[in-house]
TINU-154870 format. One line per 2 residues: number of its first residue (from 1); for each residue x, y, z of C-alpha. Coordinates in steps of 0.2 Angstrom, whole numbers. Layout:
# residues N
NUM) X/Y/Z; ...
# end
This chain:
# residues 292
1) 514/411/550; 502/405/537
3) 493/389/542; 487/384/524
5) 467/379/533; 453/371/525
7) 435/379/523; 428/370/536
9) 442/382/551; 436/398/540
11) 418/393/544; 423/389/563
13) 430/406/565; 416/417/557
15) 405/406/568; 417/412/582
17) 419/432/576; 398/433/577
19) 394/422/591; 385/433/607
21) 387/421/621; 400/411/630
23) 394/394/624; 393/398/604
25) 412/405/606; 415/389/619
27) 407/379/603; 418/386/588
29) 432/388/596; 432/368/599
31) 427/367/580; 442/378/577
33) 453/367/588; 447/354/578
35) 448/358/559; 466/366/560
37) 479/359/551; 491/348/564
39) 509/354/555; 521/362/563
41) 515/380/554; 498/380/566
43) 508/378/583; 507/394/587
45) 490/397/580; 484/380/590
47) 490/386/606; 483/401/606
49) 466/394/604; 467/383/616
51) 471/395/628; 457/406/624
53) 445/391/624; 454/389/642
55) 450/408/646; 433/405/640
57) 428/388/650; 433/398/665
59) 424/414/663; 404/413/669
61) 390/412/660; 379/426/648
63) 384/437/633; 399/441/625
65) 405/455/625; 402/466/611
67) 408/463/594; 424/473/589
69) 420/486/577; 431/479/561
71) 437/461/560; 453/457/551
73) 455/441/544; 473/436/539
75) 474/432/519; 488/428/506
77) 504/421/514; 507/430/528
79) 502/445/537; 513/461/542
81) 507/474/550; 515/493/548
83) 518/501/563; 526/521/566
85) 523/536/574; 508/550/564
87) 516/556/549; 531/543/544
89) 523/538/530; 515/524/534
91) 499/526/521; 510/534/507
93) 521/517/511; 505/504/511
95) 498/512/493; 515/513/483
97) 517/493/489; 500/488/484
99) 493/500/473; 478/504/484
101) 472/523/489; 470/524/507
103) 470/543/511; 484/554/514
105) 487/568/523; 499/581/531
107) 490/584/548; 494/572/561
109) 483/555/566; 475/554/547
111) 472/535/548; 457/532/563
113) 458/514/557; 467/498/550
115) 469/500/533; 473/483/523
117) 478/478/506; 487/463/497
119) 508/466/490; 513/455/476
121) 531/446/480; 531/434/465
123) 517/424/461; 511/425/481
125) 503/438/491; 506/447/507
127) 493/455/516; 499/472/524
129) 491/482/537; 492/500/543
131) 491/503/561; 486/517/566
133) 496/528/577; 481/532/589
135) 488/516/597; 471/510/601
137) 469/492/610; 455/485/593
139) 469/493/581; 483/486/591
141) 474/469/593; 480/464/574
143) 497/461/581; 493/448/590
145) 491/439/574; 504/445/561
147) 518/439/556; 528/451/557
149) 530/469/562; 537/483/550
151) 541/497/561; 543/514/549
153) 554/527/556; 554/545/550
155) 571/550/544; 565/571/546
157) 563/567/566; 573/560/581
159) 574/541/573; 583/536/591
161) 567/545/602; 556/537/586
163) 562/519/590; 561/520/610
165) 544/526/611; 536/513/600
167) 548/498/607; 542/505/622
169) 522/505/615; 524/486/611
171) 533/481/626; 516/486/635
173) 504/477/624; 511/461/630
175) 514/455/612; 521/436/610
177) 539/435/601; 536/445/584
179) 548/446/567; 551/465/570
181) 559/475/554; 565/492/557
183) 566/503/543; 569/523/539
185) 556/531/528; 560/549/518
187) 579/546/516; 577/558/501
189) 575/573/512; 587/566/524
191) 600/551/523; 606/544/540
193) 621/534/547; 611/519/551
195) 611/499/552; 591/500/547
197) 586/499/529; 583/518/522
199) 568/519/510; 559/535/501
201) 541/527/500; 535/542/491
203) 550/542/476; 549/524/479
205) 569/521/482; 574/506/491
207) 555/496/491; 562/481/481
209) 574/479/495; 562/482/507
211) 551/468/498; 564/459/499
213) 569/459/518; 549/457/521
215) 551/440/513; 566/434/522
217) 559/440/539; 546/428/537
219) 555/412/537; 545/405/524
221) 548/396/507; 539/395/491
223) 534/377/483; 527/376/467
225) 516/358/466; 514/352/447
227) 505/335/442; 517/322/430
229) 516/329/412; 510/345/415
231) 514/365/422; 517/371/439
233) 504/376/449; 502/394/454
235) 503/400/466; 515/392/476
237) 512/385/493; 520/393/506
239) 528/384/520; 544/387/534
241) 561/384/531; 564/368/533
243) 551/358/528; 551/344/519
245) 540/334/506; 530/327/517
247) 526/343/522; 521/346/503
249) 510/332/501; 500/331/518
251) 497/349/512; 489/344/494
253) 479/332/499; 479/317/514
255) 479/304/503; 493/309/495
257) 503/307/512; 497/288/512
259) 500/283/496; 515/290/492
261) 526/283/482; 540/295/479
263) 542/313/471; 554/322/459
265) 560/339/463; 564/352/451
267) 574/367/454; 592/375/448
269) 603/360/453; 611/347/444
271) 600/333/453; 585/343/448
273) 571/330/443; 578/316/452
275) 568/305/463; 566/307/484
277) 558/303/497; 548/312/511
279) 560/317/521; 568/325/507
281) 570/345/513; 565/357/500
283) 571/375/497; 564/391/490
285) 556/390/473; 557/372/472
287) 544/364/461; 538/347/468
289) 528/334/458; 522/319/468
291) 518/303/463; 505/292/472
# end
């Protein structure tokens, strides 16, 4: 889940990604704590710091341990990471949504490392991630972070043997609740019985779909902010289901929260434009103008 942060959170956690003792990670951590949005989108995020810092406070003394050998930060609207055995297309998958050109090959294990790039859906951005299928624990550290997992099975092997192992690999990482999105890659060379979405990333069938069902797994929506008198704003803020203008206007500014007066929001329905008030819940695509 997106928690839509300032500046000042970003320059806590490079603070924390480069710190070399116990007491610089103890010290942006708090900052972290601190500088992170209080909504309901940064629970999860929130906790999970404070039970790091928790961890920390109790560990001794000295030097951190050494620093990861590639850092990941989570951009755009969310964050899903691609995850499958060697050879299910996962890279061929990653460059066809995004238009990137991470290396691709027919020998097993190709990708050694995280490859990342930024999927248009509309006027946002998703980051994707492919992990690879080393299965090591600094590749399989992202998932602790995503959003949501995309597990891509190979329609030319044993899709049933496919599923179990990797269920079973994530079942051992100790992995927090996850949005998990199976889908069956190379249905050209092999279309299956099956209750998972069938895709061909290499002839590019089924991907506006699969964009699609990417989106919906999140549980987010889009809002479009405009001043009075002039265009929507783009891009959109994203936000979960179920949020409501006030959610929209402590995110634009802090001010706006206290001096709200009301809002009008515009969408396809027939009280589009209309006056509300904050507790007013908003749906996907809305386009909200505030008025303070």
């Amino acid at each position: 889940m997106p928690i839509n942060a300032g500046p000042e959170y970003f320059v806590a956690e490079k603070k924390f990604l480069e710190a070399r003792t116990r007491e610089e990670k103890i010290a942006a951590l708090e900052e972290m704590i601190r500088t992170i949005p209080k909504h309901k989108g940064a629970e999860k995020q929130l906790a999970l710091l404070k039970k790091r810092l928790a961890n920390l406070r109790k560990q001794k003394s000295g030097r951190a341990t050494a620093r990861p050998k590639f850092i990941i930060r989570k951009t755009g609207s969310a964050q899903i990471c691609i995850f499958g055995m060697t050879k299910c297309g996962k890279s061929t998958l990653l460059n066809i949504l995004t238009g990137v050109h991470v290396e691709v090959g027919d020998y097993p294990y190709t990708t050694k490392e995280p490859n990342l790039a930024m999927m248009n859906f509309g006027d946002i951005k998703i980051q994707l991630v492919e992990i690879p299928a080393t299965f090591d624990p600094e590749s399989m550290s992202v998932l602790y972070t995503c959003d949501e997992i995309l597990i891509l099975l190979d329609a030319t092997e044993d899709v049933e043997r496919q599923e179990n192992e990797l269920k079973k690999i994530l079942s051992e990482t100790n992995l927090p609740n996850k949005r998990i999105l199976f889908v069956i890659n190379k249905s050209d060379l092999k279309l299956l019985k099956s209750k998972y979405l069938q895709i061909s990333a290499k002839n590019e069938i089924g991907l506006d779909e699969l964009k699609d069902r990417i989106w919906s797994g999140l549980g987010l929506i889009r809002i479009y902010t405009k001043p009075p008198g002039k265009p929507k704003i783009i891009p959109p803020i994203t936000l979960p289901i179920g949020s409501k203008v006030r959610d929209v206007a402590r995110n634009v500014h802090k001010d706006f929260l206290k001096d709200f007066k009301f809002a009008r929001v515009f969408n396809n329905s027939k009280f589009s434009g209309r006056p509300v008030g904050l507790d007013y819940k908003l749906n996907d695509l809305d386009v909200v103008e505030i008025h303070v």
